[in-house]
N, C-alpha and C positions, 0 to 999 in steps of 0.2 A: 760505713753505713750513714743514710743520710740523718741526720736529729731534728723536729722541727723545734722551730722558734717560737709558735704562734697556735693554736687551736685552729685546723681545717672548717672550714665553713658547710651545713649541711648541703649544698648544691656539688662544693668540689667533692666530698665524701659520697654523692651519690652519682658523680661522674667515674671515682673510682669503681664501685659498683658496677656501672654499665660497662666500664672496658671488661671486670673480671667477667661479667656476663658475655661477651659477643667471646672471650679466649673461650671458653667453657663451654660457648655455644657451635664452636668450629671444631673439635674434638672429634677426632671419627670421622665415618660415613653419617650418621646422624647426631652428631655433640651427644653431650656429656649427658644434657638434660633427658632427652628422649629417650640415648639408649639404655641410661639407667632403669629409665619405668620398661621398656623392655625386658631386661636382664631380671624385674621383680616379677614380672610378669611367668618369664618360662620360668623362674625357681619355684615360686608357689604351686604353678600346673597350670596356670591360665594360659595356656599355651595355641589356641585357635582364636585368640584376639582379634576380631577386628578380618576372619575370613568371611571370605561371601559362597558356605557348605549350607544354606538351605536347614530347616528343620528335620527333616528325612532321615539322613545318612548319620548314623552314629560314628562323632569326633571323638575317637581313642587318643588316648594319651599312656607314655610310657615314659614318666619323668625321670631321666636316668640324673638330668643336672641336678636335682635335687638329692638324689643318693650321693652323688660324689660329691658334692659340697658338704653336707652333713656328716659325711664322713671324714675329710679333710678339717673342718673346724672344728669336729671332735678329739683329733688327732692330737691337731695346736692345742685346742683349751683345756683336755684333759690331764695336760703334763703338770704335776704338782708343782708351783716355784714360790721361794722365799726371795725376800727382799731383807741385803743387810748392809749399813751404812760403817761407814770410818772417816774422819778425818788426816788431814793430810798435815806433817809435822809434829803428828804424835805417834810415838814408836809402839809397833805391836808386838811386842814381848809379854812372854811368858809370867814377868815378873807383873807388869802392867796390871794382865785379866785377871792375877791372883786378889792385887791390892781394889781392883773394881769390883770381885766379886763381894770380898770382904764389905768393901762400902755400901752393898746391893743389900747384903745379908744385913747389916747396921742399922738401912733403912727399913726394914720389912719390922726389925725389931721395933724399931720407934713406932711402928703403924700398928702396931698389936693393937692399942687399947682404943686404935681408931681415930688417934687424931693424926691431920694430913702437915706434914711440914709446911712451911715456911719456903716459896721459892726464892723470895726477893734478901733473904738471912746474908748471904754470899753473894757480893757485889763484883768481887774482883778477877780477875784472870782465871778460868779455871786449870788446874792441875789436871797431872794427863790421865791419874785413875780417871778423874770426874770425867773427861772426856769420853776416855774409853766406857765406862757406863753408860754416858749419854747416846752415846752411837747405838751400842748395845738394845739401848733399854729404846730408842725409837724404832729401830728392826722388831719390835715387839710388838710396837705401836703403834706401826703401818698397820698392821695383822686389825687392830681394834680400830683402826680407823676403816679399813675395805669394810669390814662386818659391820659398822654402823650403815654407812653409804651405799651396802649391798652392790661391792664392788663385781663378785661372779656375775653379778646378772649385768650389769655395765659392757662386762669382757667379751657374753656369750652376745651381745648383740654389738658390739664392736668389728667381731669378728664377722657375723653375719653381712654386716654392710659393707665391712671389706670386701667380701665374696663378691657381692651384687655388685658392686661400685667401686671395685678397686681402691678404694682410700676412705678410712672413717677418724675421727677425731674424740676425742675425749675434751670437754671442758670443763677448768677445774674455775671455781671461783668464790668470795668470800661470802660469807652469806649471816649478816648480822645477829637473826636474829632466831639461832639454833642456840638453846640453853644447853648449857653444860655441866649444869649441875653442882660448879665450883664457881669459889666466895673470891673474893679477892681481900676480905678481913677475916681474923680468925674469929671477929664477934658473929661471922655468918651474914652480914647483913645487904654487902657489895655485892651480887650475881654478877657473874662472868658468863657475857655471852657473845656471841658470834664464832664460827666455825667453817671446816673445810664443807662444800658441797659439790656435785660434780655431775656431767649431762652429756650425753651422748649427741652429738650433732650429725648429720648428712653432709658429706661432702659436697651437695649444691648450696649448702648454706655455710663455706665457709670458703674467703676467695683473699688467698695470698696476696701480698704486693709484690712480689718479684716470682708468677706460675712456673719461670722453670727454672727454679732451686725447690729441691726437693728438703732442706735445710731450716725447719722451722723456728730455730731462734736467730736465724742471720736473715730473717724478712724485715725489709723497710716498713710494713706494716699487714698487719691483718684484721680484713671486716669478719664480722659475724650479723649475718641474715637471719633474720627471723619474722612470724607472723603472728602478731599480738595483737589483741582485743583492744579497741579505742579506748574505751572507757581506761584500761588499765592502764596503758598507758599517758594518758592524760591523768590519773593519779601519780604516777612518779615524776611525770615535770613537777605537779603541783607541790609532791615533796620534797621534789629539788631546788624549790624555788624559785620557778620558771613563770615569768610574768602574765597576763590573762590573756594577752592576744597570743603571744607561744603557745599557751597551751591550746585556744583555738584551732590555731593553724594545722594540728594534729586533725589530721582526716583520715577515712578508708581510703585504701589505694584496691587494686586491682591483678597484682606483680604475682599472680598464681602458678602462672605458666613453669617460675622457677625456682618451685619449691620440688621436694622427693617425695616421688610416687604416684601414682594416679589418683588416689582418694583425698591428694590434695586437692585436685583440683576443683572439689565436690564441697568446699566448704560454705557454709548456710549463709545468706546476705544475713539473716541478723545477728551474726554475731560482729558486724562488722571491725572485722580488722582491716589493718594494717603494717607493712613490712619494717620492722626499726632495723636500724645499721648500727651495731659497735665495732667501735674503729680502736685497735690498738696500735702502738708505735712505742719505742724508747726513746727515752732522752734524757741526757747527762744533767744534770743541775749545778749547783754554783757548787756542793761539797765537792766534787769530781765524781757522783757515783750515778752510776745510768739505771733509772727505772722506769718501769712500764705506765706509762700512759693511757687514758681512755678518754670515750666520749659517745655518749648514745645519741641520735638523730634518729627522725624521720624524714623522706623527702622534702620537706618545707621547714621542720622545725627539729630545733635542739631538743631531747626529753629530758638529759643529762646534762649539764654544761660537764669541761674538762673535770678530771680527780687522778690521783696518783693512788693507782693499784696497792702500791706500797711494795711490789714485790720486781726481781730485777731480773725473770723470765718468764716469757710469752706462757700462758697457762693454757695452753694448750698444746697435746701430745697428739701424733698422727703415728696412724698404721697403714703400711700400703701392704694391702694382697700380691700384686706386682709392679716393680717398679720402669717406667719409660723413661729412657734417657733424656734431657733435656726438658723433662716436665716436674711439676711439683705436684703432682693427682699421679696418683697408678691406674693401673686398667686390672679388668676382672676378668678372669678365664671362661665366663659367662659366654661373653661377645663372643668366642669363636669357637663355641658348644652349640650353639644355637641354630644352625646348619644341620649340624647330625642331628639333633633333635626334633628339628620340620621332617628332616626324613625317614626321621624312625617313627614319628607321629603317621604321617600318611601313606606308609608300607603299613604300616599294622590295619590304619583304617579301610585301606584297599584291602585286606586279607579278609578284614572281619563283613565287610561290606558280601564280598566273592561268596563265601562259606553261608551267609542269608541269604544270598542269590540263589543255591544250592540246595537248600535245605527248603527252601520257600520258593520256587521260583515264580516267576511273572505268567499269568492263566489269563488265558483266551476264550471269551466266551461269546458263541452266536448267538446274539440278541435274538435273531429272528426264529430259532428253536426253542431257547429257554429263558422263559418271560417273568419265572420269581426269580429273585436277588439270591447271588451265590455269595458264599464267606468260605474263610477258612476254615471254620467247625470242622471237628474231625468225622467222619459218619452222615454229613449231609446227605440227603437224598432230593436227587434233582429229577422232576416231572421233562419229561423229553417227548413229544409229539413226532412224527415222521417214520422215516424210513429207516433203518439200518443205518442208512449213508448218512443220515441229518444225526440219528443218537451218534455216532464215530465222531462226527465233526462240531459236536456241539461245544464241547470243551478241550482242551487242550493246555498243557504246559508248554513256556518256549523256555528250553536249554539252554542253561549257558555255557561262556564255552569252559573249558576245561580249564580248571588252577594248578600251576607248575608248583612243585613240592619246593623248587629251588628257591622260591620265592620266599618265601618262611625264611630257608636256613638262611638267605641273607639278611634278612630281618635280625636275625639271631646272632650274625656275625658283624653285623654292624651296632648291636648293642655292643656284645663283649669286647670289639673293638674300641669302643668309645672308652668303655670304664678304663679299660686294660692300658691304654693312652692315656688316661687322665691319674693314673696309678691307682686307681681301686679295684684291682684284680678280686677274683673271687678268695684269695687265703685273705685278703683285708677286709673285705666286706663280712666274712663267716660264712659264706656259700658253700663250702667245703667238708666232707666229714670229718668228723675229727681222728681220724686213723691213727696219727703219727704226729705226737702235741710235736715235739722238739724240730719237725721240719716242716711246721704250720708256724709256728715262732719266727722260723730263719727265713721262711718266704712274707712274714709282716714284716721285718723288720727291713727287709730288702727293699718292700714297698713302700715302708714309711721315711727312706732315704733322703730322696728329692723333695720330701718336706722338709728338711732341715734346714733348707737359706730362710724360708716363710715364718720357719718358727726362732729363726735368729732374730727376725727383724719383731717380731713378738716380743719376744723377751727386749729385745731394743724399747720398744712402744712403752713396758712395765717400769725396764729403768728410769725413762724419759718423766715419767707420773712419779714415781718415785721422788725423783729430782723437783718439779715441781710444789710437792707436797711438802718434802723434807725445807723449802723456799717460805712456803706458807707460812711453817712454825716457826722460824727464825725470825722470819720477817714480820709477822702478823698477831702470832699466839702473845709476847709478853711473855708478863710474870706469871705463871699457872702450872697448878700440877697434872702431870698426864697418869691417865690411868695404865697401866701396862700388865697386860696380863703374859707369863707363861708358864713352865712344866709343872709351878709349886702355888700356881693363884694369880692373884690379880694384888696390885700393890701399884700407889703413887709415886710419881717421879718428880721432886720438884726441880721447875724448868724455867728457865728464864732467856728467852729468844736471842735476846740483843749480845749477851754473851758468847755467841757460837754465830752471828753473821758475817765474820772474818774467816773464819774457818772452809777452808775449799773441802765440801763434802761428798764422799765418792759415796755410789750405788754399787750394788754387783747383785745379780739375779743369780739366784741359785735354783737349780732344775732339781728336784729330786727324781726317783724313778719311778717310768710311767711301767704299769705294770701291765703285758698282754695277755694276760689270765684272767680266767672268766670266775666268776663265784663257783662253776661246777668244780673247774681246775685245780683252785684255791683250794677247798673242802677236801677234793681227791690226794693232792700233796698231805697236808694237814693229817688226813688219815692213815696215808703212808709215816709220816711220821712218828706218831702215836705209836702206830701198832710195833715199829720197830723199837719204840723205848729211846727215842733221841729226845723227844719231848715231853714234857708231863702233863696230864691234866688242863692242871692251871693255865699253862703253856698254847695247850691248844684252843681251848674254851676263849683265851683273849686274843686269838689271831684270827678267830672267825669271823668271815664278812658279815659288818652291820647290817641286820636286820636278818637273819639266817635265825639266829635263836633267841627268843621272847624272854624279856628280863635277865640279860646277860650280865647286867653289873649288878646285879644283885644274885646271881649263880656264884659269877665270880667272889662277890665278897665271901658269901657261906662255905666254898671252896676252901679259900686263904686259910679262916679259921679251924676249919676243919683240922686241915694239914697242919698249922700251928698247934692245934689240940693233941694231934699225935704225935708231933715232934716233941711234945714235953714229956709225956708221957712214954715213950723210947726212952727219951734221955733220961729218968727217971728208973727207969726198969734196970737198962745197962749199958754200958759207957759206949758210943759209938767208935768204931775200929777208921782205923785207915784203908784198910783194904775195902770195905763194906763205901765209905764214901767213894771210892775210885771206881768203883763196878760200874756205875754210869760209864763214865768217861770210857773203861774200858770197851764197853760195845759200841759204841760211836768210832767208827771209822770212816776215814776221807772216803773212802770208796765208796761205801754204803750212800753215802751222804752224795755223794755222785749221780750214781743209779738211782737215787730215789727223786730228787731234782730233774732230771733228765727223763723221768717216764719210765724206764726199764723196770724198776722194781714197783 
């Protein structure tokens, strides 16, 4: 990999710029730029863009791209996953998580009365429980750090861009001045702030230094494009330090053309912006360790001089919807839906056009017989002067000619073909009655197959952030305690960065399962359960879908007690038998438990 020596100049930084621009512009039959606002175009239903159909003729649309996409990134995003860290060189034994947990429970003790430890107390090497906790306890972490960042809604338009645009990126970056709510003395008086923050970007605003590796931490470099407000940006030179004519030199540009989406290109002259370019790179320093590099510019001027991130990978995570050999951008299944879709648009519009033809047809009238104005109105009565011959021929309908039925069902056959191709057959969509749950199940699950590569490289996309983030707090966070909540509360962890940045730390996504039951289905199990005495009450009441029944945790609590009340009270009267506790257990058989899982009973 190349390292530089020197801070790039903003003219070569905006030459890099213009090559990534002309690869990204050569892309396709139309580049990257164009067919992207295309592809946003037929997904939303703007789908007669830019025809020359006249105001007359009603433009039907039957957005099927839009059904299979939504359903496809429902697929992906709905799969529950955890995210849990380890280090490498500390052994994971049994014996390990017993003495971690212990130290977990030690700590929660000490925090009773509300005061937060001491990260900075333990200077030295830590021991492998403390490891194992720490891993631990940031798998908890992540959890409370997506929830502040409002990472689902990140995921849910990650995804969407993929679709559109074949490739979307996550940007992660430091963002000073998010409070934290934690001191760095125990007088309270130090606030500690700065934190993780994170921003969805478009893939025309982010242009690799080596476009065909698709390898995002083995790039010689990468810009990030952006369209910022003069004014604001001429405040951050001037915080950076940046002299009076630099900050001058900051002017509006004009570079619309290649931004994402069409209502970029609609931006107001007063707000005058401007495109800034951060440029990132690595490079090794005099200790031997290599970290990330930056620099903001605009065309003429620096807004940033050089700063060292502090962190020793590219903070940014890429997701490709599909990936092209020898490219670092994927393509979107969009581009070659967009065919069936013009002509399932304009067979419907011929259909619906033919059937008005039909119903209304085109009327002929002899001026020189009937001299008031004719309309539709139903019931008009037309004044006719003449002959027989002149009333006959005064008006008239011309017929059109006859509509083939065939015409329809290929209509019809070139939808279900599209989905039924793109895998959203009518058992995954829910088109289907529900006759037979267990081979409605086995024909989704068939279907959700050839999702599997798309949703690996997902889960890839989650590790990558993960790796990222877990970078951030070693390298960035310091002495501080993190809040971690999970099964028993929320409790602090004290942390201390610099200790664990030796440490080679693995990620592993964990999928839980995606469930293809519907709240009816849920409910109908649930019931069957019940009623055979496999489950009790309390049992069922807390496996009910959220939001089905009103004040649920507080049913449930009066429940508990309830049943507590009368447990003492049994046991009080007379001494509980062994047979009598087994009676459950006795009528719970595998089998039943089969049948009732399965639909049959």
């Amino acid at each position: 990999m190349k390292h530089e020596s020197q801070a790039p100049s903003p003219q070569t930084i905006w030459e890099e710029y213009t090559v990534g621009r002309r690869f990204k512009a050569g892309l396709g039959e139309h580049g990257m730029y164009e067919q992207n606002r295309r592809n946003e175009r037929f997904f939303i239903g703007d789908q007669w863009h830019g025809a020359r159909c006249g105001g007359e003729r009603p433009l039907v649309r039957h957005n099927v791209i839009k059904r299979i996409g939504d359903y496809k990134m429902s697929v992906i995003g709905s799969t529950p996953l955890s995210v849990s860290f380890s280090a490498d060189g500390v052994p994971n034994t049994v014996e390990l998580k017993e003495q971690a947990d212990r130290l977990r429970t030690q700590l929660r003790q000490q925090q009773a009365d509300g005061t937060l430890p001491d990260p900075t107390a333990d200077t030295g090497v830590p021991a492998g429980e403390t490891v194992e906790l720490v891993m631990t306890a940031l798998s908890d972490y992540f959890d409370t750090t997506a929830e502040r960042l409002r990472f689902e809604e990140h995921k849910d338009r990650v995804l969407r861009d993929a679709y559109i645009s074949g490739t979307a990126f996550l940007y992660t970056y430091w963002d000073p001045t998010v409070k934290t709510g934690l001191y760095a003395d125990l007088s309270r008086k130090t606030a500690i702030t700065g934190d993780l923050a994170i921003e969805t970007l478009d893939v025309e605003n982010v242009y690799l230094g080596d476009p065909n590796r698709d390898d995002i931490q083995t790039q010689p470099y990468i810009l990030i494009a952006q369209r910022k407000r003069v004014s604001d940006l001429q405040k951050a030179a001037r915080k950076a330090g940046m002299s009076a004519s630099a900050i001058e030199a900051i002017r509006p540009d004009s570079e619309l053309f290649y931004m994402a989406g069409d209502r970029s290109q609609d931006e107001p002259y007063a707000s005058r912006k401007a495109t800034v370019i951060t440029r990132f790179w690595k490079e090794r320093g005099a200790d031997g360790y290599e970290t990330v590099k930056a620099i903001q510019v605009c065309q003429n001027a620096v807004i940033r001089p050089v700063w060292d991130t502090g962190i020793r990978l590219y903070p940014l995570a890429m997701f490709h919807w599909e990936r092209r050999k020898g490219c670092g951008y994927g393509d979107s299944e969009i581009t070659y839906l967009i065919p069936n879709q013009i002509a399932i648009n304009r067979m419907i519009t011929a259909s619906v056009w033919a059937v008005m033809m039909m119903g209304v047809p085109i009327t002929v009238v002899n001026g020189d017989v009937v001299q008031q104005p004719v309309t539709n109105d139903p019931g008009q009565v037309l004044r006719v002067f003449g002959t027989p011959e002149d009333v006959a021929g005064a008006v008239h309908y011309v017929s059109p000619p006859s509509f083939s039925s065939k015409f329809d069902e290929n209509i019809a056959s070139l939808i279900t073909n599209t989905l039924k191709q793109s895998g959203a057959n009518d058992a995954a969509l829910g088109d289907i009655r529900p006759d037979n749950t267990s081979a409605i199940i086995a024909v989704r699950e068939a279907a959700t197959m050839p999702l599997q590569i798309t949703k690996n490289r997902f889960y890839r996309f989650i590790a990558d952030i993960a790796h990222i983030w877990a970078e951030f707090w070693v390298m960035k966070y310091g002495a501080r305690c993190l809040k971690v909540t999970d099964e028993q509360g929320s409790w602090y962890l004290p942390f201390d960065g610099k200790r664990y940045r030796d440490f080679v730390i693995n990620v592993k996504v964990e999928v839980g399962a995606s469930t293809l039951w519907g709240e009816s289905q849920t409910v109908a199990t649930l019931d069957n359960l019940l009623s055979h005495e496999i489950i009790d009450p309390v049992q069922y009441v807390s496996r009910l879908p959220h939001g089905v029944l009103p004040q649920q945790q507080s049913l449930l609590r009066e429940m508990r007690e309830r049943a507590d009340g009368s447990a003492s009270n049994e046991a009080e009267a007379a001494p509980t038998t062994a047979e009598s506790t087994n009676m459950a257990d006795d009528r719970m058989t595998d089998e039943l438990v089969r049948q009732i899982l399965s639909g049959e009973v």
